[in-house]
Structure formats: structure tokens, C-alpha cells
C-alpha positions in Angstrom: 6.9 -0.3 4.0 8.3 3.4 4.6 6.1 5.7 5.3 3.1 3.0 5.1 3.7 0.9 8.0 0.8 -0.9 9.7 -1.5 -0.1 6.7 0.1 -2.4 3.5 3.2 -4.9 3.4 4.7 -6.1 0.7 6.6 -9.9 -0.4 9.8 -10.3 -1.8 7.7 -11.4 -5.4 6.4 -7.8 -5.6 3.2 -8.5 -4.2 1.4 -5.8 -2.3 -1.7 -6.2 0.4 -3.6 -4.4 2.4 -4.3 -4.6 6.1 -6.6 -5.2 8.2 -8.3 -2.0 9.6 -11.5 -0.4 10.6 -12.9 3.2 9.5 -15.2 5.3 11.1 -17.5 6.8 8.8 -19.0 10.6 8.2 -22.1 9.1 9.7 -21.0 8.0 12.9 -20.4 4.5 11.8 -17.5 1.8 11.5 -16.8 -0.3 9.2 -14.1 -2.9 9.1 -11.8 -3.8 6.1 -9.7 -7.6 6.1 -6.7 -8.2 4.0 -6.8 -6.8 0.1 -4.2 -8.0 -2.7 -4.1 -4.6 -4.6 -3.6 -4.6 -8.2 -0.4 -3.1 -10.2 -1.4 -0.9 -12.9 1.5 -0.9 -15.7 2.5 2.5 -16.2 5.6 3.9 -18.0 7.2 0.4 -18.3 7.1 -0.1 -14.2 4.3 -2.0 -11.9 2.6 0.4 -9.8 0.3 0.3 -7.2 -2.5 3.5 -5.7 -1.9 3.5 -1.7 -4.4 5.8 0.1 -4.6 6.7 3.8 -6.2 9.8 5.5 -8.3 11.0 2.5 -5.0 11.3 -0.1 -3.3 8.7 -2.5 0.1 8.0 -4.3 0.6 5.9 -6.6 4.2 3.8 -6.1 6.2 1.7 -8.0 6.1 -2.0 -6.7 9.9 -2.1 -7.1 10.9 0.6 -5.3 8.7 -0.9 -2.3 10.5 -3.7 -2.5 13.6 -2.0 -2.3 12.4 -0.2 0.8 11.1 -3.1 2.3 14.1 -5.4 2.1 17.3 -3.0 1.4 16.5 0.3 3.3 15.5 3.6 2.3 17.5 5.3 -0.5 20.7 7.4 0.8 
């Protein structure tokens, strides 16, 4: 996905997962993190999903991923 590569993919079906990855805690520990389905949240008529990396979050729609994904970016 744009912007979110190596942190969430996404399927043609509009489904949206999580990667694998390990954090390293406040406290000096790590902790690692397998694969997550995340769940859509339905939201002015669209499917979205909350994405967070490096302490912030956005909420996307699932369609427009999947538009990223598989067509390109917007022009």
C-alpha cells in the first residue's frame, strides 16, 4: 500500500492485514507482533480501516486502498 509499505497489505476482496513486526518498548523491551486481519469500521456509507505507525493513526477507506494497491496512486 502507498505510503504503508512493509507494515499492512491489502487483497483484491478489500481485506486488510497487518504485518509481521517487532517494537521496542519505553522500557527497553521488544515485543513482536504476527499477522492481524484489521477490522472495517462503517463510516459515512464507506469501509474504513485505523492504520497506525510511529505513534500517529489515519483512518482510510478500504476502497481507495485497493485502488492504490492494484491501479496506482491517484493523478
Amino acid at each position: 500500500m502507498v505510503g504503508w509499505e512493509g507494515l499492512y497489505e491489502v487483497s483484491s476482496a478489500g481485506r486488510v492485514r497487518r504485518l509481521p513486526r517487532t517494537v521496542l518498548a519505553q522500557c527497553g523491551r521488544t515485543f513482536g507482533y504476527g499477522y492481524r486481519d484489521m477490522r472495517a469500521t462503517l463510516t459515512g456509507g464507506y469501509r474504513k480501516v485505523r492504520l497506525s505507525a510511529n505513534n500517529s493513526t489515519m483512518l482510510k477507506p478500504v476502497h481507495q486502498m485497493v485502488a492504490e494497491a492494484f491501479i496506482g496512486p491517484p493523478s
